[in-house]
Steps between C-alpha positions, in 0.01 A plus 500: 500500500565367823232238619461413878288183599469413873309239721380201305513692195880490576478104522286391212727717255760384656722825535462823707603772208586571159588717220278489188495715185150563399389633191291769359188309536516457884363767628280405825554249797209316312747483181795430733323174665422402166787528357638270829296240460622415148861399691401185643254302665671638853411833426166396326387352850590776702336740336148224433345698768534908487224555789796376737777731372584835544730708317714819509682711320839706587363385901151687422161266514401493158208284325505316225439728203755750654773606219813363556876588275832302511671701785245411732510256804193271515400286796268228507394405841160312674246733695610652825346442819462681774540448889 
């Protein structure tokens, strides 16, 4: 699965993308975050607050109990605004 994090999600993990394997149990962006969190403190933080995230999957809004498989593309970005 290719992961996606921009803004100051970006900054507090510290990188902009990665590859992760994830296993049978993952199933959901719910799952997914968990699974995250367990990495390190970094990720832990950015992902303390899920009311300021938004996610996607394969460039399609999703929401957070959305399925999601290992040959997706998942984003994690903060709340659009508009102009």
């Amino acid at each position: 699965m290719r992961i996606l994090y921009f803004s100051w999600i970006k900054d507090k993990i510290g990188k902009n993308i990665e590859e992760v394997e994830i296993t049978s149990e993952i199933t959901t962006i719910s799952h997914l975050i968990s699974f995250l969190t367990k990495k390190s403190e970094n990720y832990s933080q950015a992902f303390s607050d899920l009311s300021s995230i938004q996610y996607s999957i394969n460039m399609q809004t999703a929401k957070i109990d959305d399925k999601v498989k290992n040959d997706d593309e998942i984003a994690f970005f903060p709340p659009m605004t508009g102009g």
